[in-house]
Legacy VTK file of the C-alpha trace (Angstrom):
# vtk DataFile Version 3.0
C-alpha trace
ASCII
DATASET POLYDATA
POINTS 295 float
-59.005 -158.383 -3.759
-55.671 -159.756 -4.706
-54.453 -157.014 -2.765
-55.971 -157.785 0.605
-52.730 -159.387 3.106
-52.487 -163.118 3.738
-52.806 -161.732 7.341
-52.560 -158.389 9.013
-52.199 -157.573 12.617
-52.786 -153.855 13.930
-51.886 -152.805 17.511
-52.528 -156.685 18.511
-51.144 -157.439 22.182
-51.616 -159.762 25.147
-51.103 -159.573 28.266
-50.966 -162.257 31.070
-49.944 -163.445 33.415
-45.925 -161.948 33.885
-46.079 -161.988 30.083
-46.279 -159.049 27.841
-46.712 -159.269 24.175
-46.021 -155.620 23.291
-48.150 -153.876 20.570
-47.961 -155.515 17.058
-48.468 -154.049 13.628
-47.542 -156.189 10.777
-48.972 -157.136 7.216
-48.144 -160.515 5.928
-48.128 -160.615 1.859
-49.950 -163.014 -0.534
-47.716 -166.081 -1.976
-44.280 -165.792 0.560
-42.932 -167.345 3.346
-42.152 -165.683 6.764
-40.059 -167.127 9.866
-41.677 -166.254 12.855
-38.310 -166.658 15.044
-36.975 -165.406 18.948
-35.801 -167.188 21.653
-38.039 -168.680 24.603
-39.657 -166.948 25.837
-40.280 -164.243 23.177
-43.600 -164.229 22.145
-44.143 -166.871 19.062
-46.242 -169.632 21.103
-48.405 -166.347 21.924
-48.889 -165.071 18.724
-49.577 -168.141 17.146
-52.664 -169.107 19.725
-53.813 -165.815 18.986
-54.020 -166.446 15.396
-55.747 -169.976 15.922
-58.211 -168.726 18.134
-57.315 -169.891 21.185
-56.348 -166.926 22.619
-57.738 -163.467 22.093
-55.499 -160.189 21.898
-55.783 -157.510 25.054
-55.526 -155.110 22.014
-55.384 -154.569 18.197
-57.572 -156.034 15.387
-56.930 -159.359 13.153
-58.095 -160.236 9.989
-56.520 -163.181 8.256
-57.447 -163.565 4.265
-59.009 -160.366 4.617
-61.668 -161.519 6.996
-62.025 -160.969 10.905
-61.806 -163.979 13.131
-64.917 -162.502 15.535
-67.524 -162.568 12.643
-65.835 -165.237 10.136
-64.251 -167.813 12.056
-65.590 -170.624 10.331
-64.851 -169.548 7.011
-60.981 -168.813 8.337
-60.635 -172.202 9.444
-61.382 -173.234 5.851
-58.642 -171.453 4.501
-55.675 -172.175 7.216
-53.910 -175.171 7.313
-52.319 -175.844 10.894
-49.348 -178.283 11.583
-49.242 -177.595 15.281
-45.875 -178.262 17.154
-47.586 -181.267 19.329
-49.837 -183.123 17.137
-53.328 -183.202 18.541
-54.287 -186.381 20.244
-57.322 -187.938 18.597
-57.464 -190.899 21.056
-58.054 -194.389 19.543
-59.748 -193.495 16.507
-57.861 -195.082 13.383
-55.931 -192.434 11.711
-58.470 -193.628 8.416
-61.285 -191.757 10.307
-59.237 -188.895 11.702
-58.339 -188.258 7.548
-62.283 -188.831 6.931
-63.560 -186.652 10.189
-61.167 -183.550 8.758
-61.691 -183.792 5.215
-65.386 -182.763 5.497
-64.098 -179.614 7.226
-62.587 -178.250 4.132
-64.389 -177.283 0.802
-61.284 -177.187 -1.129
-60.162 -180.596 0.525
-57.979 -182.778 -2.040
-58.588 -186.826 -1.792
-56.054 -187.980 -4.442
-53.172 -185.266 -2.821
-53.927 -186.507 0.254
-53.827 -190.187 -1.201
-50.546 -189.598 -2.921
-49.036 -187.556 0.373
-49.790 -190.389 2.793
-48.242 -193.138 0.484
-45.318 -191.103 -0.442
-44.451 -190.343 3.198
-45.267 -194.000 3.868
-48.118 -193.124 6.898
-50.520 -196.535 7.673
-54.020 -195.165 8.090
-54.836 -198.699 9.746
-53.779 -198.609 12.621
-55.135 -196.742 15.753
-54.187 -192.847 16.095
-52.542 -192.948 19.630
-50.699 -196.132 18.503
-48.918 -194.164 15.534
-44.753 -192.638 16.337
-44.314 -188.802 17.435
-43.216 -188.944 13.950
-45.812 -190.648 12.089
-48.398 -188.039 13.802
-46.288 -185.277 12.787
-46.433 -186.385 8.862
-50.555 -187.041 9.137
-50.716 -183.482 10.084
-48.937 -182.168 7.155
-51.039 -184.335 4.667
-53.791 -183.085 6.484
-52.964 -179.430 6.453
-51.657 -179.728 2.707
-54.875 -181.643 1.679
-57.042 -179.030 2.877
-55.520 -176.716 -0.393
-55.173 -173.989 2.343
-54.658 -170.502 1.245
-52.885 -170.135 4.502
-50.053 -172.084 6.389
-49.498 -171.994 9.709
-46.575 -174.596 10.924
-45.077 -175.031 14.554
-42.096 -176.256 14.548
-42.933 -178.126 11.542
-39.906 -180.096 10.999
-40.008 -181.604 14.975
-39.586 -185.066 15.041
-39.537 -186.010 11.683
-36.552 -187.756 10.442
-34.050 -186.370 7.545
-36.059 -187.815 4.786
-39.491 -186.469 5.986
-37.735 -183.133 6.664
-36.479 -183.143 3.078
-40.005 -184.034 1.749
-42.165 -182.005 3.004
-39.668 -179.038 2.533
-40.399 -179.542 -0.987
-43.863 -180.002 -0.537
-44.134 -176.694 0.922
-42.071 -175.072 -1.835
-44.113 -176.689 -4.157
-47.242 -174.796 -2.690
-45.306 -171.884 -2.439
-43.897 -171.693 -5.941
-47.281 -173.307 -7.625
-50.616 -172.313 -5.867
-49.965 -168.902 -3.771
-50.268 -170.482 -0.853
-49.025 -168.078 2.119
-46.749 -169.643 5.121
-45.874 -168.416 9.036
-43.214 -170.397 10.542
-42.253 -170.587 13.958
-38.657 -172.366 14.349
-35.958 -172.324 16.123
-34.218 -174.482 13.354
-31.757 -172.445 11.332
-32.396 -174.276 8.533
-35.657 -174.425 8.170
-35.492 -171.084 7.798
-32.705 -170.919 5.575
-34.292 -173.586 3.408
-38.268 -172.234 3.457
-39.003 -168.464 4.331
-38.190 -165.337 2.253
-38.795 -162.909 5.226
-37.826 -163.425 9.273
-40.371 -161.589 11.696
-37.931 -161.284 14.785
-39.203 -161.558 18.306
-37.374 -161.279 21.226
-39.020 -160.745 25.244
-42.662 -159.980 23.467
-40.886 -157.167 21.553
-41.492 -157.516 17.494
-37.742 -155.732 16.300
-39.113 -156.056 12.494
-39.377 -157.560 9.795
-36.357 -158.331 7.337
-35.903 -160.420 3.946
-33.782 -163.554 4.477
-31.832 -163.301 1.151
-31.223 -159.323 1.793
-29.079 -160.133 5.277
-27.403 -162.781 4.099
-26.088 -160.384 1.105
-25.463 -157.402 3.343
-23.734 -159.103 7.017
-20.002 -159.766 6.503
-17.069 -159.839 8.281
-13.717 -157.957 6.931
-10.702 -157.388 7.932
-8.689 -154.104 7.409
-5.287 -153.598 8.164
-5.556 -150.601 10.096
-8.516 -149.780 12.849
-9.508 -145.798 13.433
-9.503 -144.900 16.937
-13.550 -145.024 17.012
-14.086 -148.156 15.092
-17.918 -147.818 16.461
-17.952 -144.910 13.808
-17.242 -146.652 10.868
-20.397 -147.176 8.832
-22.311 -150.352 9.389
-20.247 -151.769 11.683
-21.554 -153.496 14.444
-18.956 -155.169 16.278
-15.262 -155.382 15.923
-12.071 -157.147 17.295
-8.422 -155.699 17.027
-5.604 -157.759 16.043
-2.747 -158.690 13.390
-5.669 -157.955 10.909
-8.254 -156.016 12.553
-11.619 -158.046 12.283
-15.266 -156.093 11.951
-18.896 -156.756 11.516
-21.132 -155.257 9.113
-24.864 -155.001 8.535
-24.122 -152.729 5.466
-21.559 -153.884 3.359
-21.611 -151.796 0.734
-21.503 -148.171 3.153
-18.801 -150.232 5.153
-16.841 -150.676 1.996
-17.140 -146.895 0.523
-16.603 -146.034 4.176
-13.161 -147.863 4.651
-12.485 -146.765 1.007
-13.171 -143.043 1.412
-10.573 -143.284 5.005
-8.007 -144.944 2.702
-8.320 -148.224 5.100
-7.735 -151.676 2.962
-9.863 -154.736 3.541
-7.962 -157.783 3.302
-10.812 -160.581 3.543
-14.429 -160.372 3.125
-16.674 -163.703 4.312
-20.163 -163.493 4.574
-21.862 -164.933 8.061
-23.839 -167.612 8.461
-27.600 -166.917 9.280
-27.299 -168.579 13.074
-24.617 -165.636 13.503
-26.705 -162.772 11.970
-29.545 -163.405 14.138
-27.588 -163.645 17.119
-26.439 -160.548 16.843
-29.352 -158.839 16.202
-31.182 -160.474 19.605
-27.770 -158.922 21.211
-28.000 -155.702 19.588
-31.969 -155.026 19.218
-30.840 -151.296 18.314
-29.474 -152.141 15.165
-32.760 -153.872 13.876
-33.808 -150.027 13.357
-30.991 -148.982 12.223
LINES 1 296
295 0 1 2 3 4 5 6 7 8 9 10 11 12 13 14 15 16 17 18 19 20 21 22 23 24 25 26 27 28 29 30 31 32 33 34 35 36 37 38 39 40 41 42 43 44 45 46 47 48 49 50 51 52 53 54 55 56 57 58 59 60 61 62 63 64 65 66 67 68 69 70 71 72 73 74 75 76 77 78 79 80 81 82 83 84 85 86 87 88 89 90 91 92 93 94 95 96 97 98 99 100 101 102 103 104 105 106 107 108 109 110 111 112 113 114 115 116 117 118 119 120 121 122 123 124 125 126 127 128 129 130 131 132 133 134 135 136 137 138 139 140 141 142 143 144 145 146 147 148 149 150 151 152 153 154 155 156 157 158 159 160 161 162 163 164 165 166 167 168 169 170 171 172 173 174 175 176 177 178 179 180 181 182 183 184 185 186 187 188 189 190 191 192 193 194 195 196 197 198 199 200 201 202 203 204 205 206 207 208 209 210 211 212 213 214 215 216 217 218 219 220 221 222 223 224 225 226 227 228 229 230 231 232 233 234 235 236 237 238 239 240 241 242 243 244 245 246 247 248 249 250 251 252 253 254 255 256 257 258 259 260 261 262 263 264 265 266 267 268 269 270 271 272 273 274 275 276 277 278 279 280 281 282 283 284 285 286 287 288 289 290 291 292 293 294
Protein backbone atom coordinates (compact mmCIF):
# COMPACT_ATOMS: atom_id res chain seq x y z
CA UNK A 1 0.00 0.00 0.00
CA UNK A 2 2.67 2.48 0.78
CA UNK A 3 3.47 2.08 -2.68
CA UNK A 4 0.24 3.17 -4.31
CA UNK A 5 0.92 7.21 -5.89
CA UNK A 6 -0.43 10.23 -4.04
CA UNK A 7 -2.15 10.59 -7.49
CA UNK A 8 -1.77 9.09 -10.90
CA UNK A 9 -3.15 10.24 -14.15
CA UNK A 10 -3.11 7.85 -17.34
CA UNK A 11 -3.98 9.14 -20.85
CA UNK A 12 -6.26 11.91 -18.97
CA UNK A 13 -7.38 14.78 -21.51
CA UNK A 14 -10.08 17.38 -22.09
CA UNK A 15 -11.28 18.86 -24.63
CA UNK A 16 -13.54 22.00 -25.01
CA UNK A 17 -14.37 24.41 -26.22
CA UNK A 18 -11.00 25.87 -28.47
CA UNK A 19 -9.10 24.21 -25.62
CA UNK A 20 -7.12 21.09 -25.80
CA UNK A 21 -5.57 19.46 -22.86
CA UNK A 22 -3.38 16.93 -24.70
CA UNK A 23 -3.03 13.33 -23.31
CA UNK A 24 -1.54 13.11 -19.73
CA UNK A 25 0.37 10.35 -18.02
CA UNK A 26 1.92 11.18 -14.79
CA UNK A 27 2.40 9.52 -11.24
CA UNK A 28 2.64 11.83 -8.34
CA UNK A 29 4.79 10.19 -5.29
CA UNK A 30 3.87 9.82 -1.58
CA UNK A 31 5.39 12.65 0.90
CA UNK A 32 6.82 15.49 -1.96
CA UNK A 33 5.89 18.53 -3.34
CA UNK A 34 5.21 19.25 -7.09
CA UNK A 35 4.73 22.78 -8.94
CA UNK A 36 2.15 22.49 -11.31
CA UNK A 37 3.48 25.63 -13.46
CA UNK A 38 2.85 27.17 -17.44
CA UNK A 39 1.75 30.23 -18.57
CA UNK A 40 -2.05 31.23 -19.25
CA UNK A 41 -3.42 29.60 -20.87
CA UNK A 42 -1.62 26.23 -20.49
CA UNK A 43 -3.66 23.87 -18.96
CA UNK A 44 -3.29 24.11 -14.88
CA UNK A 45 -6.91 25.70 -14.13
CA UNK A 46 -7.98 22.49 -16.30
CA UNK A 47 -6.24 19.97 -14.65
CA UNK A 48 -6.93 21.07 -11.38
CA UNK A 49 -11.03 21.05 -11.92
CA UNK A 50 -10.47 17.77 -13.20
CA UNK A 51 -8.92 16.58 -10.11
CA UNK A 52 -11.69 18.28 -7.84
CA UNK A 53 -14.39 16.92 -9.68
CA UNK A 54 -15.70 19.53 -11.39
CA UNK A 55 -14.75 18.61 -14.56
CA UNK A 56 -14.44 15.17 -16.04
CA UNK A 57 -11.52 14.08 -18.51
CA UNK A 58 -12.56 13.37 -22.47
CA UNK A 59 -9.97 10.55 -21.83
CA UNK A 60 -7.65 8.65 -19.40
CA UNK A 61 -8.33 7.24 -15.89
CA UNK A 62 -7.71 8.99 -12.28
CA UNK A 63 -7.22 7.61 -9.13
CA UNK A 64 -6.01 9.85 -6.36
CA UNK A 65 -4.73 7.91 -2.96
CA UNK A 66 -5.11 4.91 -4.88
CA UNK A 67 -8.83 5.19 -5.26
CA UNK A 68 -11.02 6.24 -8.40
CA UNK A 69 -13.00 9.41 -8.17
CA UNK A 70 -16.24 7.60 -10.13
CA UNK A 71 -16.76 4.93 -7.35
CA UNK A 72 -14.96 6.71 -4.21
CA UNK A 73 -15.58 10.24 -4.36
CA UNK A 74 -16.61 10.71 -0.99
CA UNK A 75 -13.92 8.99 0.59
CA UNK A 76 -11.36 11.26 -1.77
CA UNK A 77 -12.78 14.30 -0.51
CA UNK A 78 -11.78 13.08 2.96
CA UNK A 79 -8.34 12.84 2.17
CA UNK A 80 -7.70 16.20 -0.07
CA UNK A 81 -7.34 19.36 1.34
CA UNK A 82 -8.22 22.25 -1.24
CA UNK A 83 -7.05 25.96 -0.90
CA UNK A 84 -8.72 27.10 -4.07
CA UNK A 85 -7.30 30.29 -5.82
CA UNK A 86 -10.77 32.33 -5.10
CA UNK A 87 -11.96 31.41 -1.78
CA UNK A 88 -15.46 30.04 -1.93
CA UNK A 89 -18.15 32.44 -0.92
CA UNK A 90 -20.15 31.09 2.00
CA UNK A 91 -22.52 34.11 2.11
CA UNK A 92 -23.30 35.58 5.58
CA UNK A 93 -22.72 32.70 7.64
CA UNK A 94 -20.09 33.59 10.50
CA UNK A 95 -16.84 32.14 9.58
CA UNK A 96 -17.45 30.13 13.36
CA UNK A 97 -20.06 27.99 11.45
CA UNK A 98 -18.27 27.75 8.12
CA UNK A 99 -15.15 26.08 10.55
CA UNK A 100 -18.09 23.94 12.31
CA UNK A 101 -20.12 23.05 8.83
CA UNK A 102 -16.49 21.66 7.34
CA UNK A 103 -15.09 20.03 10.22
CA UNK A 104 -17.80 17.30 10.24
CA UNK A 105 -16.69 16.56 6.66
CA UNK A 106 -13.42 15.18 7.70
CA UNK A 107 -12.74 12.06 9.96
CA UNK A 108 -9.25 12.97 10.58
CA UNK A 109 -10.36 16.70 11.26
CA UNK A 110 -7.99 18.41 14.02
CA UNK A 111 -9.90 21.00 16.55
CA UNK A 112 -6.88 22.15 18.63
CA UNK A 113 -4.62 22.59 15.03
CA UNK A 114 -7.25 24.32 13.74
CA UNK A 115 -7.58 26.35 17.13
CA UNK A 116 -3.91 27.10 17.23
CA UNK A 117 -3.83 27.92 13.16
CA UNK A 118 -6.62 30.49 13.36
CA UNK A 119 -5.07 32.34 16.44
CA UNK A 120 -1.63 32.21 15.13
CA UNK A 121 -2.65 33.71 11.77
CA UNK A 122 -4.82 36.08 13.79
CA UNK A 123 -8.38 35.10 11.69
CA UNK A 124 -11.78 36.43 13.87
CA UNK A 125 -14.29 33.63 13.52
CA UNK A 126 -16.95 36.33 14.75
CA UNK A 127 -17.63 38.09 12.33
CA UNK A 128 -19.76 37.32 9.17
CA UNK A 129 -17.94 35.28 6.21
CA UNK A 130 -18.58 37.78 3.29
CA UNK A 131 -17.56 40.60 5.70
CA UNK A 132 -13.95 39.00 6.21
CA UNK A 133 -10.63 40.67 3.65
CA UNK A 134 -9.63 38.70 0.30
CA UNK A 135 -6.96 37.96 2.69
CA UNK A 136 -8.55 36.88 5.76
CA UNK A 137 -10.64 34.28 3.46
CA UNK A 138 -7.56 33.13 1.94
CA UNK A 139 -5.94 32.18 5.56
CA UNK A 140 -9.52 30.38 6.76
CA UNK A 141 -9.00 28.19 3.84
CA UNK A 142 -5.62 27.06 4.73
CA UNK A 143 -6.64 26.32 8.43
CA UNK A 144 -9.36 24.62 6.96
CA UNK A 145 -7.52 22.53 4.46
CA UNK A 146 -4.59 21.91 7.09
CA UNK A 147 -7.18 20.97 9.83
CA UNK A 148 -8.67 18.39 7.80
CA UNK A 149 -4.99 16.27 8.36
CA UNK A 150 -5.29 15.71 4.54
CA UNK A 151 -3.18 13.10 3.00
CA UNK A 152 -3.41 15.24 -0.04
CA UNK A 153 -2.83 19.03 -0.86
CA UNK A 154 -4.14 20.68 -3.49
CA UNK A 155 -3.34 24.70 -3.42
CA UNK A 156 -4.25 27.40 -6.16
CA UNK A 157 -2.31 29.97 -6.09
CA UNK A 158 -1.96 29.53 -2.49
CA UNK A 159 0.06 32.43 -1.56
CA UNK A 160 -2.63 35.10 -3.49
CA UNK A 161 -3.45 37.80 -1.44
CA UNK A 162 -1.93 37.07 1.61
CA UNK A 163 0.50 39.49 2.92
CA UNK A 164 4.45 38.75 3.57
CA UNK A 165 3.89 37.44 7.00
CA UNK A 166 1.00 35.02 6.08
CA UNK A 167 3.08 33.98 3.04
CA UNK A 168 5.98 33.21 5.38
CA UNK A 169 3.64 31.24 7.76
CA UNK A 170 1.94 29.10 6.06
CA UNK A 171 5.10 28.26 3.92
CA UNK A 172 6.24 26.71 7.00
CA UNK A 173 3.14 25.23 7.79
CA UNK A 174 3.22 23.37 4.68
CA UNK A 175 6.83 22.26 5.18
CA UNK A 176 5.95 21.24 8.40
CA UNK A 177 3.33 18.73 6.86
CA UNK A 178 5.65 17.91 4.36
CA UNK A 179 8.68 17.11 6.48
CA UNK A 180 6.41 15.59 9.54
CA UNK A 181 3.19 13.71 8.41
CA UNK A 182 3.68 12.58 4.55
CA UNK A 183 1.38 14.74 3.49
CA UNK A 184 1.54 15.02 -0.52
CA UNK A 185 1.21 18.69 -2.27
CA UNK A 186 0.21 19.98 -6.13
CA UNK A 187 0.84 23.53 -6.61
CA UNK A 188 -0.29 25.66 -9.22
CA UNK A 189 1.74 29.14 -9.23
CA UNK A 190 2.92 31.41 -11.20
CA UNK A 191 5.06 32.76 -8.21
CA UNK A 192 8.72 31.90 -8.61
CA UNK A 193 9.12 31.64 -5.24
CA UNK A 194 6.72 29.71 -4.10
CA UNK A 195 8.12 27.31 -5.99
CA UNK A 196 11.54 27.87 -5.13
CA UNK A 197 10.59 27.91 -1.47
CA UNK A 198 7.90 24.69 -1.42
CA UNK A 199 8.07 21.99 -4.28
CA UNK A 200 10.83 19.40 -4.94
CA UNK A 201 9.55 18.60 -8.52
CA UNK A 202 7.98 21.22 -11.39
CA UNK A 203 5.29 19.49 -13.74
CA UNK A 204 5.65 21.98 -16.78
CA UNK A 205 2.69 22.92 -18.88
CA UNK A 206 2.66 25.00 -21.64
CA UNK A 207 -0.60 25.37 -24.54
CA UNK A 208 -2.26 21.99 -22.85
CA UNK A 209 1.06 20.24 -23.66
CA UNK A 210 2.64 18.43 -20.32
CA UNK A 211 6.78 18.83 -21.47
CA UNK A 212 7.64 16.67 -18.14
CA UNK A 213 8.39 16.44 -15.14
CA UNK A 214 11.81 17.68 -13.56
CA UNK A 215 13.30 17.98 -9.86
CA UNK A 216 13.66 21.62 -8.75
CA UNK A 217 17.04 21.17 -6.94
CA UNK A 218 18.46 19.00 -10.09
CA UNK A 219 18.02 22.27 -12.64
CA UNK A 220 19.10 24.60 -10.49
CA UNK A 221 22.50 22.42 -10.13
CA UNK A 222 22.76 21.63 -13.82
CA UNK A 223 21.60 25.36 -15.84
CA UNK A 224 24.58 27.76 -15.93
CA UNK A 225 25.90 30.25 -17.89
CA UNK A 226 29.85 30.29 -18.89
CA UNK A 227 31.86 32.05 -20.70
CA UNK A 228 34.77 30.69 -22.89
CA UNK A 229 37.19 32.62 -24.57
CA UNK A 230 36.92 31.17 -27.83
CA UNK A 231 33.40 30.05 -29.67
CA UNK A 232 33.60 26.93 -32.40
CA UNK A 233 32.02 27.78 -35.54
CA UNK A 234 28.78 25.57 -34.56
CA UNK A 235 28.37 26.65 -31.03
CA UNK A 236 24.75 24.78 -31.34
CA UNK A 237 27.08 21.60 -31.23
CA UNK A 238 28.64 22.00 -28.13
CA UNK A 239 27.09 19.69 -25.56
CA UNK A 240 24.27 21.05 -23.49
CA UNK A 241 24.21 24.19 -24.76
CA UNK A 242 21.15 25.81 -25.38
CA UNK A 243 21.67 29.25 -26.28
CA UNK A 244 24.68 31.38 -26.76
CA UNK A 245 25.87 35.03 -27.40
CA UNK A 246 29.33 36.01 -29.00
CA UNK A 247 31.40 38.66 -27.63
CA UNK A 248 34.75 39.85 -25.77
CA UNK A 249 34.02 36.60 -23.73
CA UNK A 250 31.75 34.45 -25.55
CA UNK A 251 28.61 33.82 -23.26
CA UNK A 252 26.56 30.21 -23.39
CA UNK A 253 23.74 28.40 -21.79
CA UNK A 254 23.76 25.05 -20.45
CA UNK A 255 21.23 22.47 -19.30
CA UNK A 256 24.18 20.02 -18.67
CA UNK A 257 26.94 21.42 -17.00
CA UNK A 258 28.97 18.82 -16.38
CA UNK A 259 28.93 17.36 -20.49
CA UNK A 260 29.31 21.20 -21.29
CA UNK A 261 32.39 21.32 -19.16
CA UNK A 262 34.16 17.87 -20.41
CA UNK A 263 32.91 19.12 -23.77
CA UNK A 264 34.76 22.58 -23.77
CA UNK A 265 37.58 20.67 -21.96
CA UNK A 266 38.03 17.84 -24.46
CA UNK A 267 38.07 21.01 -27.56
CA UNK A 268 40.77 22.69 -25.42
CA UNK A 269 38.19 25.81 -25.02
CA UNK A 270 38.67 27.67 -21.40
CA UNK A 271 35.71 28.83 -19.37
CA UNK A 272 36.34 31.96 -17.71
CA UNK A 273 33.08 32.38 -15.43
CA UNK A 274 30.54 29.97 -14.39
CA UNK A 275 27.08 31.51 -12.61
CA UNK A 276 24.28 29.47 -12.10
CA UNK A 277 20.63 30.96 -13.34
CA UNK A 278 18.00 31.87 -11.46
CA UNK A 279 14.85 29.56 -11.61
CA UNK A 280 12.52 32.50 -13.41
CA UNK A 281 15.34 32.16 -16.23
CA UNK A 282 15.45 28.30 -16.44
CA UNK A 283 11.87 28.02 -16.95
CA UNK A 284 11.73 30.57 -19.45
CA UNK A 285 13.78 28.95 -21.49
CA UNK A 286 12.39 25.80 -21.41
CA UNK A 287 8.62 27.33 -22.44
CA UNK A 288 10.93 28.88 -25.41
CA UNK A 289 12.66 25.81 -26.22
CA UNK A 290 9.97 22.89 -25.43
CA UNK A 291 12.54 20.55 -27.41
CA UNK A 292 15.01 20.60 -24.89
CA UNK A 293 12.57 19.38 -22.06
CA UNK A 294 13.27 15.86 -23.87
CA UNK A 295 16.42 16.28 -24.37
Amino acid sequence: MNNIPAIQLDCVSKSYNDFMLEPLSISLEKGLSYALIGPNGSGKSTLFRILNGLLQPSTGSIQIAGLTPKLADVDIKMRVGYVPESPTDHGQVRASEVIDFISRLYPRWDGKLCADLLEQCEVSTDQSYNRMSKGMKKKLSFVLALSARPEILLLDEPMDGLDFFAQKFFTEQIHHVLQQEGTSVLMATHRVEDIRRISDVILLLNKGRFLGEFEKDHLLDQWKTLWIDRLPPHPQEIAGVVEWEEGPLHRLVTHNHMQTVEYLAASGMSITRSTSLELDEILTIMLRNPHICSS
